[in-house]
SEGU-860797 format. One record per residue (C-alpha): residue number from 0; y, x, z negated; residue in one letter. Coordinates in Angstrom, 3 decimals, decimal comma, m for minus. Each point is the difference from the previous one (the first is absolute). Layout:
<rs>
{NUM; {Y; X; Z}; A}
...
</rs>
This chain:
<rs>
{0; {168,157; m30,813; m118,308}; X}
{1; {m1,928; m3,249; m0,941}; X}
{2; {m3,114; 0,132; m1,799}; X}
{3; {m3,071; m0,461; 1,915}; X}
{4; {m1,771; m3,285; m2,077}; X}
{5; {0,371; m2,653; 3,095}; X}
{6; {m0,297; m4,003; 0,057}; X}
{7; {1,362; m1,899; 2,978}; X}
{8; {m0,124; m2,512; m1,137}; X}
{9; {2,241; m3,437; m1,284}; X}
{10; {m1,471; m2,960; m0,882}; X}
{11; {0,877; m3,416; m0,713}; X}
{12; {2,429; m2,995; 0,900}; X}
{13; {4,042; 0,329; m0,803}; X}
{14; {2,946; m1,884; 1,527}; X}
{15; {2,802; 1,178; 1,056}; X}
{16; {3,304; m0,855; m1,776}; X}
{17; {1,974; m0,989; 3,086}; X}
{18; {m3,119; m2,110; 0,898}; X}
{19; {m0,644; m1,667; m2,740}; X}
{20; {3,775; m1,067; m0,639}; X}
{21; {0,236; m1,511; 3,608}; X}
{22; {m3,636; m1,775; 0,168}; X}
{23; {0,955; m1,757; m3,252}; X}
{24; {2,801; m1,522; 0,913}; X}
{25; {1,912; 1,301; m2,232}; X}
{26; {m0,146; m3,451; m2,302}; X}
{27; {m4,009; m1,061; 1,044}; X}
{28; {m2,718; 2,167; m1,431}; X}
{29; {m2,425; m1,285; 2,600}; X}
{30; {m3,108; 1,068; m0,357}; X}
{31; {m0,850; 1,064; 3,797}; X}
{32; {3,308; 1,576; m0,368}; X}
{33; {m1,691; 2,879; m2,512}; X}
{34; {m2,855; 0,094; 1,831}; X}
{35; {1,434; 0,177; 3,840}; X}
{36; {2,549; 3,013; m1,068}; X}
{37; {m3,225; 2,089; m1,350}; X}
{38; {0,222; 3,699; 0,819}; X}
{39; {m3,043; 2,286; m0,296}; X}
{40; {0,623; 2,756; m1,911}; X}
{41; {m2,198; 1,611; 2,764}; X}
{42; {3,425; m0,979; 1,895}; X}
{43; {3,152; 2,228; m0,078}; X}
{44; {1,921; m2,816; m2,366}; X}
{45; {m1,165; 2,643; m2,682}; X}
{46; {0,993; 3,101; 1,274}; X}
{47; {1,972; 2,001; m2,809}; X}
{48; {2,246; 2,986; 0,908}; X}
{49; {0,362; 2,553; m2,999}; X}
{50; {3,840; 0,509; 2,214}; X}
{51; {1,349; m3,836; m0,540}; X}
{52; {m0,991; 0,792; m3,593}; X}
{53; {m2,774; m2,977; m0,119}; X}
{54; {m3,315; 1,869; m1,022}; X}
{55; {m1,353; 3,537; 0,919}; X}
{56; {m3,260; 0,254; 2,171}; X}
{57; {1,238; 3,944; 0,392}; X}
{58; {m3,436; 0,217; m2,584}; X}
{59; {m2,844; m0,070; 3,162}; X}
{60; {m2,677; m0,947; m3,512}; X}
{61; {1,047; m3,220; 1,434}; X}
{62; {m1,055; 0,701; 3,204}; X}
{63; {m3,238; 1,423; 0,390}; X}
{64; {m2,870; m0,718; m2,022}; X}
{65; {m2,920; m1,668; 1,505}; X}
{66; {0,204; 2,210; 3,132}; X}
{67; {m2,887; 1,717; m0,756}; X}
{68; {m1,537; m3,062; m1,527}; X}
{69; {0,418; m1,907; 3,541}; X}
{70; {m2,410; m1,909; 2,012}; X}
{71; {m3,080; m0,118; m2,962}; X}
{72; {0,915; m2,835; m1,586}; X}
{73; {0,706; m4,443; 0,770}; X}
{74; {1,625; m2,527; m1,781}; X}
{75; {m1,199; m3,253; m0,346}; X}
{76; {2,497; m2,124; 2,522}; X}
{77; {m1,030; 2,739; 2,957}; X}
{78; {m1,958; m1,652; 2,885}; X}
{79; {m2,891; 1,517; 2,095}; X}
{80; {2,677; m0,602; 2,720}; X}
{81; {3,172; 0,122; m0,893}; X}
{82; {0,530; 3,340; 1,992}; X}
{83; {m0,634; m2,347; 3,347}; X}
{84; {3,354; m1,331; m1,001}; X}
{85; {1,970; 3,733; 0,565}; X}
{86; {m2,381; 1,530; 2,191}; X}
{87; {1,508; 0,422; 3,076}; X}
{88; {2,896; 1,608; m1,911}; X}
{89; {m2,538; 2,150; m1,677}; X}
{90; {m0,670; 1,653; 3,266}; X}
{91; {3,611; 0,725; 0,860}; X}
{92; {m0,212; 4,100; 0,896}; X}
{93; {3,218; 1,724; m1,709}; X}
{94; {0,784; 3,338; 1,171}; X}
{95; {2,686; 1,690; m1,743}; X}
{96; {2,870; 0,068; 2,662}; X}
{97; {0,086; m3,783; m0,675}; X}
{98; {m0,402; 0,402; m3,668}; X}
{99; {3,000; 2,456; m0,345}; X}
{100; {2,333; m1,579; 2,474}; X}
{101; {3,171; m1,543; m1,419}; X}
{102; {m0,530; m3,380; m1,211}; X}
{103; {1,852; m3,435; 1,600}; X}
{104; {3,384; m0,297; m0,976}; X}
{105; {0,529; m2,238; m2,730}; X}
{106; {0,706; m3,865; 0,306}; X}
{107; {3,211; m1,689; m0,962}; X}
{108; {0,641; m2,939; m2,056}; X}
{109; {1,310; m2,404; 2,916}; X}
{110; {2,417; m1,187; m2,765}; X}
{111; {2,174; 3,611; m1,443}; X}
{112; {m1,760; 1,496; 2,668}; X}
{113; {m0,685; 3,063; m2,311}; X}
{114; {m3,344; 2,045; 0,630}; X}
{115; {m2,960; m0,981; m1,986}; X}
{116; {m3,277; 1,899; m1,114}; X}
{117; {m3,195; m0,588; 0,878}; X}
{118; {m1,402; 0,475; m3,548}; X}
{119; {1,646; m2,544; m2,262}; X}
{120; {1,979; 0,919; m2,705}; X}
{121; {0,812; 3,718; 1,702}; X}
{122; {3,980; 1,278; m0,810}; X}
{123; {0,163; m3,606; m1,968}; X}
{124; {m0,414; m2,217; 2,862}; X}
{125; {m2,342; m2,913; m0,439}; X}
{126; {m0,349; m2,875; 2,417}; X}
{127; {m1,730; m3,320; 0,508}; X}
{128; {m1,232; m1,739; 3,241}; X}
{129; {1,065; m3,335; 1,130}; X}
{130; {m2,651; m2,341; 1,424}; X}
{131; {2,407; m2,227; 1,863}; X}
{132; {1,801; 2,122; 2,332}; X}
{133; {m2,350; 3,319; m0,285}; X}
{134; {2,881; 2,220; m1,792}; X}
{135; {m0,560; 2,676; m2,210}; X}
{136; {3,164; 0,147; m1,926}; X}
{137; {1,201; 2,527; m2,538}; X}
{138; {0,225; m1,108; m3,941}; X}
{139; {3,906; 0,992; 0,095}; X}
{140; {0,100; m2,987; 2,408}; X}
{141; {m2,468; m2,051; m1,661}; X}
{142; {2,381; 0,424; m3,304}; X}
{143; {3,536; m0,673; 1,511}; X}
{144; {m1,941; m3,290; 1,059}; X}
{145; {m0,866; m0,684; m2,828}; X}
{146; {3,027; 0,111; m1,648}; X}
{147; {1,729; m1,918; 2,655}; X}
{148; {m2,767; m2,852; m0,808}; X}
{149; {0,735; 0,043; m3,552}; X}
{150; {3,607; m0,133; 0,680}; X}
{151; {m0,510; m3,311; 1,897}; X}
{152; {0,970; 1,861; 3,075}; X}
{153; {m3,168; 0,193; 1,811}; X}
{154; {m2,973; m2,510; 0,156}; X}
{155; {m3,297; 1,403; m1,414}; X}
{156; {m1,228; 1,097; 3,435}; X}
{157; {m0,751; 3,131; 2,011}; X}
{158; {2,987; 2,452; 0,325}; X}
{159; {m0,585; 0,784; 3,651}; X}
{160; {m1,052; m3,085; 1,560}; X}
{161; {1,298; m2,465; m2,384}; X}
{162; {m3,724; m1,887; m0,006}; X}
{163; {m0,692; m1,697; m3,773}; X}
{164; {m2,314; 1,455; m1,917}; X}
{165; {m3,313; m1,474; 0,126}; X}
{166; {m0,757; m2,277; m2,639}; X}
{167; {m3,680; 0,552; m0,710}; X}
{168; {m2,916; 2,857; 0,474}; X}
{169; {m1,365; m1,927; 2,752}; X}
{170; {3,438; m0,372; 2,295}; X}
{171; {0,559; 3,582; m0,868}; X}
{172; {m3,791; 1,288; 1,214}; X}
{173; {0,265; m2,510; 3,132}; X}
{174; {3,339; 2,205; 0,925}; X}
{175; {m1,430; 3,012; 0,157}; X}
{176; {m2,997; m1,383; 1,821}; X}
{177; {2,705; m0,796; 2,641}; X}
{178; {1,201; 3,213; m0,024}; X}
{179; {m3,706; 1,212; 0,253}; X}
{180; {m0,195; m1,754; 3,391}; X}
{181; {2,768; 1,642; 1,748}; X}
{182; {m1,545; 3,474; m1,308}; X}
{183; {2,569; 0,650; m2,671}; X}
{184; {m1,391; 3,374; m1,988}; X}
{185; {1,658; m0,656; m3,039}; X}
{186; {m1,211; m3,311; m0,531}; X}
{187; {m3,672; 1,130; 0,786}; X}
{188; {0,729; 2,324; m2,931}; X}
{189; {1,945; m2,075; m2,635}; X}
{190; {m2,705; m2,471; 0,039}; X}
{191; {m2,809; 2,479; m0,196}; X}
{192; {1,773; 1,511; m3,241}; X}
{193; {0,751; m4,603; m0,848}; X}
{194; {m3,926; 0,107; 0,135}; X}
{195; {m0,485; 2,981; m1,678}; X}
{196; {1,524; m2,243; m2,998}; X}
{197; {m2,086; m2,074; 0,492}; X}
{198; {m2,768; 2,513; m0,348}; X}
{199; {m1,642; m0,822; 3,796}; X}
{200; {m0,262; 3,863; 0,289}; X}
{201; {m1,828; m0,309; 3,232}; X}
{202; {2,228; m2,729; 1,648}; X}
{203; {2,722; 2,670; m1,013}; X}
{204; {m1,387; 3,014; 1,709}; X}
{205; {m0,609; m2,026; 3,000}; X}
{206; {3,864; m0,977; 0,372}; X}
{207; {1,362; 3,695; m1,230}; X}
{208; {m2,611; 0,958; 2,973}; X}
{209; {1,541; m1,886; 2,575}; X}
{210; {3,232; 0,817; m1,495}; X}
{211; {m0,769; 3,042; 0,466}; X}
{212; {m1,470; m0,158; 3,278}; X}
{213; {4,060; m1,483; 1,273}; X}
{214; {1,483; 3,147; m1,660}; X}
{215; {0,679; m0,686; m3,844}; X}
{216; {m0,060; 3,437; m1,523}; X}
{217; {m0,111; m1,811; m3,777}; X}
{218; {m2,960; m1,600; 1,186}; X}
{219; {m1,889; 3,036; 0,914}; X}
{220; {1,000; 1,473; m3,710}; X}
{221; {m1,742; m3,271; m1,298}; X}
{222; {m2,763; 0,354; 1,729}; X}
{223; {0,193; 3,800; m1,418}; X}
{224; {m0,073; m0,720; m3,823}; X}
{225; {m2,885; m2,721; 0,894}; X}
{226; {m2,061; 2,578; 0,814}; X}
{227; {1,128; 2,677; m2,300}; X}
{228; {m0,739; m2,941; m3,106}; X}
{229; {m2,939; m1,346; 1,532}; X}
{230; {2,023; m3,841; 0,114}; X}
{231; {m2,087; m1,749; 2,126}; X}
{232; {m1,670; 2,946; 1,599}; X}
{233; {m2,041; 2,723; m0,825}; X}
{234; {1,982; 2,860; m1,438}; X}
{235; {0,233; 2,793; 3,044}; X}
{236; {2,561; 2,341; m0,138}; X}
{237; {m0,197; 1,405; 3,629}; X}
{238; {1,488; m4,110; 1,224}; X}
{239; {2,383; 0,265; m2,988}; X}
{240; {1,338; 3,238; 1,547}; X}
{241; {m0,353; m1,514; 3,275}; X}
{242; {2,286; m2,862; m0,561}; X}
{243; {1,998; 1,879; m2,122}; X}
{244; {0,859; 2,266; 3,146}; X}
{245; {0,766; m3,240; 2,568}; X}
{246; {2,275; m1,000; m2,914}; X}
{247; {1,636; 3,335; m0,356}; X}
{248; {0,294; m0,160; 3,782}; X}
{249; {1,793; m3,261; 0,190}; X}
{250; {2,740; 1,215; m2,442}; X}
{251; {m1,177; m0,929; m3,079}; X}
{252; {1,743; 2,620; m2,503}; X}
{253; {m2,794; m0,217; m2,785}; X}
{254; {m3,136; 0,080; 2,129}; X}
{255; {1,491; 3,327; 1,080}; X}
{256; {1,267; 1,353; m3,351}; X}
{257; {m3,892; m0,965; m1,029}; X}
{258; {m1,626; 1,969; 3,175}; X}
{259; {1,930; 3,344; m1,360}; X}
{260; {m1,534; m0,477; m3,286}; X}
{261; {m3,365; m0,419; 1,795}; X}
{262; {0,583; 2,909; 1,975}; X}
{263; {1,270; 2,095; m3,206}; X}
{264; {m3,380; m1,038; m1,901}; X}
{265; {m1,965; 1,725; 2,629}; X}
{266; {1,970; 3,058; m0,099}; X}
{267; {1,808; m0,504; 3,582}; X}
{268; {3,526; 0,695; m1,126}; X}
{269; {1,616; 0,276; 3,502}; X}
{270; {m1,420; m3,492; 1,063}; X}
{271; {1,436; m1,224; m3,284}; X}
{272; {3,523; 1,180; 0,333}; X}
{273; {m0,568; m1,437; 3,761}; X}
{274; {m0,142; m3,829; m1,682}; X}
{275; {2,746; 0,926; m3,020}; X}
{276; {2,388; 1,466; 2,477}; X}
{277; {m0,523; m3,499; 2,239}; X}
{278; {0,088; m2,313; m2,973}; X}
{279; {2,819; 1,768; m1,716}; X}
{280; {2,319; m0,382; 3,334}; X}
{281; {m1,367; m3,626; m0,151}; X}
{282; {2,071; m0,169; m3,599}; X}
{283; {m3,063; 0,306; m2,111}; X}
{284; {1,186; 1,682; m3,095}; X}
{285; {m3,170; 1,371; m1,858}; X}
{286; {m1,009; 1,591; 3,766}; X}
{287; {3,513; 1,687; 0,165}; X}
{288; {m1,007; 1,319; m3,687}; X}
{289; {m3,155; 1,292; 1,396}; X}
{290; {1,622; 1,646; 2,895}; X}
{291; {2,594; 2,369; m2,522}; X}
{292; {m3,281; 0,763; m1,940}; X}
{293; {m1,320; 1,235; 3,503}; X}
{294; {3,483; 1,610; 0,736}; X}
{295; {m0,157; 1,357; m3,497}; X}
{296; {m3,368; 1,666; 0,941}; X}
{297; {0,423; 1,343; 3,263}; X}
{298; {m1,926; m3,301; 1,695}; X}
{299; {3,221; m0,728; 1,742}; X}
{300; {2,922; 1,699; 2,038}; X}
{301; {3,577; m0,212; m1,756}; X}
{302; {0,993; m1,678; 3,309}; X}
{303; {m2,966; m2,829; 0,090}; X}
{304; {0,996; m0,516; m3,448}; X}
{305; {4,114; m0,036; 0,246}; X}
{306; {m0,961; m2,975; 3,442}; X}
{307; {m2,281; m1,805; m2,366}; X}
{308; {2,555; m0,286; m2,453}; X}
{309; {2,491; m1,174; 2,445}; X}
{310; {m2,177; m2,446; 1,805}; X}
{311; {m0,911; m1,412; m3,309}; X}
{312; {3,532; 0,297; m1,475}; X}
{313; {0,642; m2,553; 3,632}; X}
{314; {m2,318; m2,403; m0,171}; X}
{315; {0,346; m0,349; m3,728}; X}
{316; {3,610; m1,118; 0,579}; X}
{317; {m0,276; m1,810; 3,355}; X}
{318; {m2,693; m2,343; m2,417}; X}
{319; {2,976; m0,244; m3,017}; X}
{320; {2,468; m2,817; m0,373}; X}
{321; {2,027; m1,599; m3,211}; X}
{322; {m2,315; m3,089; 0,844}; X}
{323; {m3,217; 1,889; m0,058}; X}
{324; {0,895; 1,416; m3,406}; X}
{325; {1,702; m2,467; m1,397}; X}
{326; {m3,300; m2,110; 0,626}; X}
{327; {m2,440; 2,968; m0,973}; X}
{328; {1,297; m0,516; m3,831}; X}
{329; {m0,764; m3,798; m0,198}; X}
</rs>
């Protein structure tokens, strides 16, 4: 079973391969380009699965540490009222038959129209968001693009709507403030996490807030980690959890593998092996690894175990293509 040191937490800025190979153009290095494709690593984009064989976060040491530490200390970008920004959300009353409910079924790159996660990077699938037509499209699509523009094949343009790539920061910010008007989640969210590199912390947690407020389940794990690392608010860990819970219950894989660690720290096994068992059938590897370890110890029925296997064994494969792959080891 996983130790019980706990952080979690993830900090810092990080693209996203598929994103940052599209936004430059492929020739340009535009500067907007870098910044516009910015993924916090509060955000999924840096979600490593011990099963695709990309890292290990089986060791809950890097889960876990400041829990007991929470809500006694500031940082020096928090505001007296930032929390105005998520408050309403702050209020949201979870009981657990929402909490433990199966999750939405996963979205499908409109282009291969294979499943993606909700955490980025889970079972090797990254993607990248397109500000002209509102797409989220998988990086084994964003690839095979790209080689068709290299090739001469394909203008350097979006590969589902065909739009050209904008050409500096401030076209590619005055898209997604299009996108903002007709309510579009995602773009509420990509620019918080654009503004997050530019180190406007609160302007950030006021669009992953009303991202979050339309439904974005990566939003409310940003909003999570804020609080959990004190970025921009005061460190409380009872809003970390809180957020971490609405992102759980939107889907997102990692939220939920982090609430069983939560739950193991505090000694509630059962409510633990509750979030591994959904995560695990979600495809998360290192949740699956928690949920033998349970199996192993009498926390779980052979038959819960053998149906988490299968269910993960299914959506693993239902996520896999030669494109995915072929683009996961560029």
């Amino acid at each position: 079973m996983p130790e019980t040191n706990c952080n979690i937490s993830e900090s810092g800025a990080e693209m996203t391969a598929a994103n940052k190979k599209m936004h430059t153009s492929h020739k340009q290095k535009n500067d907007h380009c870098k910044d516009g494709a910015c993924e916090h690593k509060h955000d999924d984009d840096s979600i490593k699965s011990s099963s695709d064989n990309v890292g290990d976060i089986d060791d809950v040491n890097a889960v876990c540490t400041n829990l007991d530490k929470a809500n006694i200390s500031s940082v020096d970008n928090s505001s007296d009222d930032v929390d105005d920004i998520v408050g309403g959300i702050n209020e949201i009353i979870i009981s657990d038959d929402k909490l433990f409910q199966d999750p939405p079924p996963n979205k499908d790159c409109p282009i291969c129209m294979l499943p993606m996660p909700f955490a980025r990077g889970m079972c090797g699938v990254d993607d990248a968001y397109m500000p002209c037509c509102g797409k989220t499209l998988c990086h084994g699509c964003m690839v095979a693009a790209d080689k068709e523009i290299d090739k001469g094949k394909m203008k350097s343009s979006c590969p589902f709507c065909r739009t050209p790539l904008p050409k500096s920061r401030k076209e590619f910010v005055e898209r997604m403030k299009k996108r903002m008007k007709l309510n579009d989640v995602d773009a509420f969210h990509e620019l918080g996490n654009d503004n997050l590199a530019k180190k406007d912390m609160r302007k950030s947690l006021e669009l992953w807030n009303k991202s979050a407020e339309l439904g974005s389940c990566k939003s409310h794990y940003n909003v999570s980690v804020s609080y959990q690392n004190g970025d921009g608010v005061e460190k409380d860990l009872e809003k970390a959890i809180h957020h971490l819970k609405l992102a759980a219950i939107g889907g997102h894989e990692y939220a939920r593998y982090k609430l069983g660690v939560v739950e193991f720290h505090y000694g509630n096994m059962d409510l633990a092996m509750k979030h591994w068992i959904i995560s695990a059938k979600s495809g998360f590897g290192d949740s699956l690894k928690e949920v033998g370890k349970g199996y192993k110890h009498g926390l779980v029925t052979k038959d819960d175990y053998a149906k988490t296997l299968r269910a993960h064994q299914n959506i693993s494969n239902e996520m896999k293509s030669e494109q995915r792959t072929n683009a996961e080891q560029k």
